[in-house]
C-alpha positions in Angstrom: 7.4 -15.8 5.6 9.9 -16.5 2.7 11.0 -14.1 0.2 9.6 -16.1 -2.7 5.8 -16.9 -0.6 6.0 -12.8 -0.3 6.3 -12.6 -3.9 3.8 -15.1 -4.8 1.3 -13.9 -3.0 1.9 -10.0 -4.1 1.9 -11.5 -7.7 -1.8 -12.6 -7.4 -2.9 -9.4 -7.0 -5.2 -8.2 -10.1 -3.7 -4.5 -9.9 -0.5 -3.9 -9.1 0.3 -1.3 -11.9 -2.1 1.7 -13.2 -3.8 1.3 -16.2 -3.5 5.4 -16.8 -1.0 6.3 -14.2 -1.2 10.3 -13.4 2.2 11.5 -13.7 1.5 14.5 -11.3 0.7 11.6 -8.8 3.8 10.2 -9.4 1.7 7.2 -9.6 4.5 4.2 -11.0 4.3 0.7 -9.8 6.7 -1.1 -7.7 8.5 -4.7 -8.5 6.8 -7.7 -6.4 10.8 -8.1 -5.6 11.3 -4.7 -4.8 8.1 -4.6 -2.4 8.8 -8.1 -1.1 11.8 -7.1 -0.1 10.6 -3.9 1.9 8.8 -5.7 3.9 10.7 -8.7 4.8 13.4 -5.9 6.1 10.5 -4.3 8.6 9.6 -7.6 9.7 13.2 -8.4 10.5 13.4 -5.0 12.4 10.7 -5.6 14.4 8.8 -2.6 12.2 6.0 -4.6 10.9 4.4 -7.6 11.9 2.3 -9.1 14.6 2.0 -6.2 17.4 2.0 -3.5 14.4 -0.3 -1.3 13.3 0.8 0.2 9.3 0.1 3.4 7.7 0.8 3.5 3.8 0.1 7.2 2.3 0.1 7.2 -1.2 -0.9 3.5 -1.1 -1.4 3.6 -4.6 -2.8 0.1 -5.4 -2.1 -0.6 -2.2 0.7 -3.5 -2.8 3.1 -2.4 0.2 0.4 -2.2 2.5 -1.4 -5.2 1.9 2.0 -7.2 1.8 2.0 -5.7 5.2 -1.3 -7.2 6.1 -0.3 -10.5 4.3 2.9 -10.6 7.4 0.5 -10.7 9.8 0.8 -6.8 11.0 -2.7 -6.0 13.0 -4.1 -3.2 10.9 -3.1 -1.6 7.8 -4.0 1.3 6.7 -4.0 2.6 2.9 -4.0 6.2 2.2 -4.5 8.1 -0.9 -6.2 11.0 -2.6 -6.7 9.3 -5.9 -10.4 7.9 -5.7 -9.3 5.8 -9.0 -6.3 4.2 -7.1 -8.0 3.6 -4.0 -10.8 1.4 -5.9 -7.7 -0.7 -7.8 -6.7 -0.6 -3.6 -10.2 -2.1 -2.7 -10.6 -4.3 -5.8 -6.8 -5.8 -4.1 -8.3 -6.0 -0.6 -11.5 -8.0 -1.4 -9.3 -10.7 -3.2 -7.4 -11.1 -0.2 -10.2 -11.4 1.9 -12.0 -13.7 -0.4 -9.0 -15.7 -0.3 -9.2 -15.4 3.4 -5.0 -14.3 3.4 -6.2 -11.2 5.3 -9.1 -10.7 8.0 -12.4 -8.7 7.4 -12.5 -5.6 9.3 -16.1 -5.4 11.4 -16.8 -8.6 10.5 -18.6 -8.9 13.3 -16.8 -11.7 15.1 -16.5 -11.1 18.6 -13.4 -13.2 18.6 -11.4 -10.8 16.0 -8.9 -10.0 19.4 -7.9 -13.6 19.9 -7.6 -14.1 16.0 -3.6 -14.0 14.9 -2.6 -12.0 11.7 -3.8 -9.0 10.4 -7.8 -7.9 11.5 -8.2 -6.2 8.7 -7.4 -3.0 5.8 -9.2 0.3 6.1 -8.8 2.5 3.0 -9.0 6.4 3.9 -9.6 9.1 1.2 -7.2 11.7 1.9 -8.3 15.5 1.0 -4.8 17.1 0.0 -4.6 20.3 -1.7 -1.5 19.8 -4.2 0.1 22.8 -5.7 2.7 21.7 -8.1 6.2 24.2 -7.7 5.9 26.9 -9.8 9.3 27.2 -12.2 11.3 29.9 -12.5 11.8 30.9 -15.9 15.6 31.5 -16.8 16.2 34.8 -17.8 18.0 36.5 -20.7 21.7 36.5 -21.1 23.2 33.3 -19.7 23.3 31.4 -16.2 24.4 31.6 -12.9 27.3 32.9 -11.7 
């Protein structure tokens, strides 16, 4: 796949930013170009692609992973512990499989094995207990030494 059919396809995506990005999420969006390119340099390596399975944590609104999918790796996986972000994730996914760029996962079709590209996106909720680093507070009477 060409670098500019990568991007095309990404751009179609309904969400590929937040709408309220949570900052303690670090939740920021990356360029179509910027992700396009990602992926094409995986491919190239032999790191993604037919043959390859993908994890994505923090998938976000999943556009990494599902550009994955969209390069014919067999199964991506998107990751997050942001319910919000993983319904912008699903919204994503169901375009691409209504546009039929990326199989249906238990579709039922015995023949899924024999199919090329990617089988399919599962979205996992991931249960992460975050504890931001505490700051030190500077004390009295100047800096370091």
């Amino acid at each position: 796949m060409k670098l500019k059919h990568l991007e095309s396809c990404l751009s179609s995506l309904p969400h590929r930013v937040f709408p309220n990005p949570k900052i303690e999420l670090e939740q920021y969006p990356t360029s179509v170009h910027l992700t396009a390119s990602i992926i094409l340099s995986a491919l190239a390596k032999d790191d993604a692609g037919p043959g390859r399975s993908i994890l994505d944590l923090g998938c976000g609104t999943g556009m990494l992973g599902l550009g994955f999918a969209l390069v014919q790796s067999d199964v991506v996986y998107l990751v997050d512990c942001d319910p919000e972000a993983l319904e912008l994730a699903r919204e994503n996914v169901d375009m691409l499989e209504e546009e039929e760029l990326i199989g249906r996962r238990g579709s039922g079709d015995e023949d899924d094995e024999d199919e090329e590209g990617c089988l399919g996106v599962e979205l996992l909720m991931a249960k992460v207990k975050y504890d931001p680093p505490k700051r030190e507070k500077q004390g009295k009477g100047g800096g370091g030494g």
